[in-house]
C-alpha positions as CSV (number, residue, x, y, z in Angstrom):
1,X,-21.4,108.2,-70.8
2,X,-24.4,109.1,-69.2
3,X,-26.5,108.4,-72.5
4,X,-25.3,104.9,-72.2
5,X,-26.4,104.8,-68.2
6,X,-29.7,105.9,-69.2
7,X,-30.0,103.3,-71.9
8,X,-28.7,100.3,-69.6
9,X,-32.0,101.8,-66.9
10,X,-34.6,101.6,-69.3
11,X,-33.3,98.2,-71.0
12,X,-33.4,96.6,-67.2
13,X,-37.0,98.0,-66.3
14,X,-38.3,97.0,-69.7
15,X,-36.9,93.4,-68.7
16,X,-38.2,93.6,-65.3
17,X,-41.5,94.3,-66.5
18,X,-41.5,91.5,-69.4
19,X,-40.0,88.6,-67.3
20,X,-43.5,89.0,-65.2
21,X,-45.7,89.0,-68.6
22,X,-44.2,86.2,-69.7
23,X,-44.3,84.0,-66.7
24,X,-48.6,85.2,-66.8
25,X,-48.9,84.5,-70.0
26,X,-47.7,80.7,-69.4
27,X,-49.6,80.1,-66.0
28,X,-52.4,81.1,-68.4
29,X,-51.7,79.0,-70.9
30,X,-51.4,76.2,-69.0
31,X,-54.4,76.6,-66.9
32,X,-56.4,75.2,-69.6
33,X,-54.4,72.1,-69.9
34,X,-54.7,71.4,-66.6
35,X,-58.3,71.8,-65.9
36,X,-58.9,69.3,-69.6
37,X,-57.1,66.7,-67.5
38,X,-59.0,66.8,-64.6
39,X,-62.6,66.8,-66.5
40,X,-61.1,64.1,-68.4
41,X,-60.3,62.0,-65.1
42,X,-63.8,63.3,-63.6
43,X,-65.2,62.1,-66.9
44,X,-63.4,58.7,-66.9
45,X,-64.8,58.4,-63.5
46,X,-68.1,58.5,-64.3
47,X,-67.8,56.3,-67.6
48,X,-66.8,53.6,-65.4
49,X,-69.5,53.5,-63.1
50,X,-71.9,53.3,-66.1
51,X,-70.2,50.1,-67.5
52,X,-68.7,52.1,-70.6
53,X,-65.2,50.9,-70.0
54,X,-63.8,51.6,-73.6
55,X,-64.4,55.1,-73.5
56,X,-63.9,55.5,-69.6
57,X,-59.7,54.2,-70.5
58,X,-59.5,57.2,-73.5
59,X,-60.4,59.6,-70.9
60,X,-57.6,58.1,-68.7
61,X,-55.1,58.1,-71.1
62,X,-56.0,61.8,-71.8
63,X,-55.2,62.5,-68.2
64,X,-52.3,60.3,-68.1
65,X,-50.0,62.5,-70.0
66,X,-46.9,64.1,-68.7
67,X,-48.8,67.6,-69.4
68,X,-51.1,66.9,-67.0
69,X,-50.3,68.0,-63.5
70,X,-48.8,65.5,-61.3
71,X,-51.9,64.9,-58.5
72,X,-54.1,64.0,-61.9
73,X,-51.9,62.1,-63.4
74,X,-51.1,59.7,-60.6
75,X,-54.7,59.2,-59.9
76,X,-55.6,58.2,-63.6
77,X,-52.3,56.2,-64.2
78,X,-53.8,53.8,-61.4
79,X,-57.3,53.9,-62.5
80,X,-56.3,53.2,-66.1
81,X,-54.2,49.8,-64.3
82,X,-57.2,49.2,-62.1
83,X,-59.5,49.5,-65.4
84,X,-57.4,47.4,-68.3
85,X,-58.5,44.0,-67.1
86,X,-61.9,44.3,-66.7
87,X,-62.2,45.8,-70.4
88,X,-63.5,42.1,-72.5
89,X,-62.1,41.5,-75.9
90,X,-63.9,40.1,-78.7
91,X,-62.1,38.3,-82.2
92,X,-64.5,38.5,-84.6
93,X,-64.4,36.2,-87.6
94,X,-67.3,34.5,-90.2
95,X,-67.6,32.1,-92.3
96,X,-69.4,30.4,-94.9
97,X,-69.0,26.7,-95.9
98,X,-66.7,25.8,-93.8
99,X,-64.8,28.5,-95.6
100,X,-63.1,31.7,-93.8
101,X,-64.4,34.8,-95.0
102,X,-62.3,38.3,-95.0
103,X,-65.0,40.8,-96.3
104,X,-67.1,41.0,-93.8
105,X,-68.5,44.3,-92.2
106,X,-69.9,44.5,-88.1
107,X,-71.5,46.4,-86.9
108,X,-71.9,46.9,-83.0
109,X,-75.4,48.0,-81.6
110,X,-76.1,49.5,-85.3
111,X,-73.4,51.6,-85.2
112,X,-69.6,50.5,-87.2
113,X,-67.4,47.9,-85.5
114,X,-65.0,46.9,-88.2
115,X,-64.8,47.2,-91.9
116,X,-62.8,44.0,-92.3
117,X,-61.9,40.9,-90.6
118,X,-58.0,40.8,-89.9
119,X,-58.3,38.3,-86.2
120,X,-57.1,40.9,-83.8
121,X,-59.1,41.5,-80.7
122,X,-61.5,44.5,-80.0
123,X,-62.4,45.8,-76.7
124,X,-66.2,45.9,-76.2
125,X,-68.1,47.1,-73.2
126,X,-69.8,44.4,-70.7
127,X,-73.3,43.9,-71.4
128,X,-75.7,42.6,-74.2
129,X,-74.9,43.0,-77.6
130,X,-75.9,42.8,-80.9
131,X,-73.0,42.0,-83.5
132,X,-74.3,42.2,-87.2
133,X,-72.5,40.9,-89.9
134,X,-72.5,41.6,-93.6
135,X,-71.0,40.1,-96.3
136,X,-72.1,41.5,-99.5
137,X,-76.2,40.9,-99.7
138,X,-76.3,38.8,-97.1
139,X,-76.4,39.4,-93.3
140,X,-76.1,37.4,-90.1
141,X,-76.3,38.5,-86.5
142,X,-75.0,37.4,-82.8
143,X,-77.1,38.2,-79.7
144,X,-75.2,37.6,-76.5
145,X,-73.7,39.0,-73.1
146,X,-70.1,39.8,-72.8
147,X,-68.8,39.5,-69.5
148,X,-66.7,41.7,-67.7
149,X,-63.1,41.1,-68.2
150,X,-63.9,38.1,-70.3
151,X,-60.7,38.5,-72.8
152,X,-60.3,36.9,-76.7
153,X,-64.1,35.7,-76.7
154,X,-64.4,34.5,-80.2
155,X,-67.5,35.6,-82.2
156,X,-68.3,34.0,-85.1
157,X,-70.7,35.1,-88.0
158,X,-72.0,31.6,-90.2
159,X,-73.4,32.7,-93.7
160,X,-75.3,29.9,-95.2
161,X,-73.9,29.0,-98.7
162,X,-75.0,30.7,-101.6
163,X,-77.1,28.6,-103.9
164,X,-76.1,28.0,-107.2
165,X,-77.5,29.9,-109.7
166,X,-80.4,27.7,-111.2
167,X,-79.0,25.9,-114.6
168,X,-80.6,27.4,-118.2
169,X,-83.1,25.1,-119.1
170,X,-83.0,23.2,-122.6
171,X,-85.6,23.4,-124.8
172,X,-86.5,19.8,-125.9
173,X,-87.5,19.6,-129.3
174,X,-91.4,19.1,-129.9
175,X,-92.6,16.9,-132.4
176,X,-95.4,18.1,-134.6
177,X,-98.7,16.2,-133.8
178,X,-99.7,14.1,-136.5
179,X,-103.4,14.8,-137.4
180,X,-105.4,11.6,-138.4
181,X,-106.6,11.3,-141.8
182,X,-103.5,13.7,-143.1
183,X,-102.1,10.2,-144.7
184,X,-102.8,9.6,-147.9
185,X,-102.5,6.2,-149.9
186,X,-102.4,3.1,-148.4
187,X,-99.9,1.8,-146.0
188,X,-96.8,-0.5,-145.9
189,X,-98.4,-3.2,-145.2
190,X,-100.8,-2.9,-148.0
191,X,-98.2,-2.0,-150.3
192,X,-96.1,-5.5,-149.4
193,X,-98.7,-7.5,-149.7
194,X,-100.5,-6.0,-152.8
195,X,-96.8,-6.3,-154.5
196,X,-96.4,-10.2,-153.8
197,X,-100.1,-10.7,-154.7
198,X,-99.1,-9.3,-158.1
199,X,-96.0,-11.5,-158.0
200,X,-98.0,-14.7,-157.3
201,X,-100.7,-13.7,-160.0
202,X,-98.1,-13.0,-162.6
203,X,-96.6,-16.6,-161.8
204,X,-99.7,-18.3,-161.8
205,X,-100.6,-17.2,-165.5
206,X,-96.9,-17.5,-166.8
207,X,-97.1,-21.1,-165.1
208,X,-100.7,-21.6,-166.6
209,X,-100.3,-20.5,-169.6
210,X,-97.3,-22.4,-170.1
211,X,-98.5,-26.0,-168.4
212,X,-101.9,-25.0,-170.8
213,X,-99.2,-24.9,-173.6
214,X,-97.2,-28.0,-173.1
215,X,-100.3,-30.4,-171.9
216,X,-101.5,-29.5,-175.4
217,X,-98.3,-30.4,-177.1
218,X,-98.1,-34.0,-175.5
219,X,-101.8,-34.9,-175.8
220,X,-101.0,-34.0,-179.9
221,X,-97.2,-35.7,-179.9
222,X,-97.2,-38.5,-177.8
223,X,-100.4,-39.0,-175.9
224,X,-101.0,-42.2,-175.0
225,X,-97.7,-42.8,-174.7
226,X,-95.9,-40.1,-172.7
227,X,-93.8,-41.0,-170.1
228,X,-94.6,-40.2,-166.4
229,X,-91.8,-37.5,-166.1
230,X,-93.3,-35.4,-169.2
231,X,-96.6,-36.0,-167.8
232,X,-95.4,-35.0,-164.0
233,X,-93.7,-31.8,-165.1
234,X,-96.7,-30.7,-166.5
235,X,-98.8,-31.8,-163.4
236,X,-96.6,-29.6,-160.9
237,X,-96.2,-27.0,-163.2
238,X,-100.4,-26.7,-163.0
239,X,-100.1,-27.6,-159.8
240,X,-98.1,-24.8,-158.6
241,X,-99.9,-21.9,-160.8
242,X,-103.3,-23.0,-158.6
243,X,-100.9,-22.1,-155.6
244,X,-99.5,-19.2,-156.8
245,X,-103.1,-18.1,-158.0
246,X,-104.3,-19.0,-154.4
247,X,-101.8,-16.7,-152.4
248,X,-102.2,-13.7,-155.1
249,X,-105.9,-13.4,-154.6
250,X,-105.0,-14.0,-150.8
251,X,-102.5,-11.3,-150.7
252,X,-104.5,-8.9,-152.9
253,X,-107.9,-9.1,-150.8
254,X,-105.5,-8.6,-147.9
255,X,-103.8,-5.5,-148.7
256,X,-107.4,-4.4,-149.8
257,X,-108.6,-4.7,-146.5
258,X,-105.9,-3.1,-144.3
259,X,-106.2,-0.1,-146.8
260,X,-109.5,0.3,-146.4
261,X,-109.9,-0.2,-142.2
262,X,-106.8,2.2,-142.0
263,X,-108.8,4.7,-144.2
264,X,-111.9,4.4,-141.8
265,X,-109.9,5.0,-139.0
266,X,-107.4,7.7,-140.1
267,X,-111.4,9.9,-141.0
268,X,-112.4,9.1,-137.2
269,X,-112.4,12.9,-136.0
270,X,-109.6,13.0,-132.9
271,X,-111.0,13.7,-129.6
272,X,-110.2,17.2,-127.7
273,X,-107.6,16.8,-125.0
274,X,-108.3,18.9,-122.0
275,X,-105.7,20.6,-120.4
């Protein structure tokens, strides 16, 4: 029985003395906390009066939380109402052609904005700005002044179209010059007209010789006496061979002569183009 008493008094002083620890040990602990939210509100604070609202409402949401002791949280709860509507808003979008463009990457200043384009708003601080926008190679950029508690400003980036690639050209076939004096033989022309100069000689002396035949026949059969159409046939028959014999010397001398001047002018050495 007393063994038992004994072991009751120690169990109660060993309580007595942990119940005090333990009650330390979380004032301790929660020391820390409480001096985070009032830097954070001191901090918030002085964000604001430099103009950097966006980061001056993440310190006041820091020392907004129920962790935060009640005097700090009360303040920063009303600065962070007092602060919401003067933080400006921007909708970014770009486009090219007319056409609405998704891949697009801002950046703010020169640091990241946004990797895409999806139309929500973004708070920005007041002040001049320099939005750059880049869609693949290509890059455009807006200068301007966003006003305090200027909300949904739409910014948009224009890309000018891209041209089209230029088109392959065709080779166009080149003739091969034709060097002067590489003809041989005479031309058409002198060909034609040599061929119906041989024609018309060959008819003249089949004609002649013929008329020449016949003449000689009447003249021994029935001259004086023929009669005007034996007589006639004859006549044309001579007459035409002197006709034929007319244009076959014409022709010949002809195709002779356009041989011979196209000859002389196909040996004329060509003159040097310059380029």
């Amino acid at each position: 029985m007393r063994a038992l008493t004994n072991l009751v008094t120690r169990m109660g002083c060993l309580i007595a003395v942990i119940v005090p620890l333990v009650a330390s040990a979380r004032a301790l602990g929660a020391e820390p906390g409480a001096a985070a939210c009032a830097r954070a509100a001191e901090q918030g604070q002085d964000l604001r009066k430099q103009g950097k609202l966006v980061k001056a409402r993440e310190r006041f949401v820091e020392c907004s939380r129920q962790s935060c002791p009640n005097l700090v949280r009360s303040d920063c709860v009303r600065w962070l109402g007092e602060l919401e509507p003067s933080i400006p808003t921007v909708v970014l979008a770009a486009t090219a052609g007319g056409r609405d463009l998704v891949d697009v990457v801002v950046s703010l200043d020169g640091e990241p904005f946004a990797s895409a384009l999806d139309g929500r708003a973004e708070p920005v601080d007041p002040g001049p700005h320099v939005f750059t926008f880049r869609h693949g190679s290509a890059t455009t950029e807006l200068r301007l002044v966003v006003a305090e508690g200027d909300k949904n400003r739409k910014l948009i980036g224009v890309f000018a179209l891209e041209a089209p690639p230029p088109p392959v050209p065709t080779p166009t076939p080149t003739r091969e010059p034709v060097e002067r004096g590489a003809r041989h033989g005479p031309p058409l022309v002198s060909w034609v007209l040599g061929g119906i100069g041989v024609a018309a000689l060959g008819s003249s002396t089949y004609l002649g010789l013929t008329s020449k035949a016949d003449l000689a026949g009447l003249r021994r059969d029935c001259a004086p006496n023929c009669t005007d159409s034996q007589v006639s046939d004859v006549r044309d028959r001579m007459i035409v061979a002197d006709v034929a014999l007319g244009i076959g010397v014409v022709a010949i001398v002809a195709a002779a002569w356009i041989w011979l001047a196209d000859a002389g002018h196909a040996q004329r050495p060509t003159p040097a183009s310059s380029e």
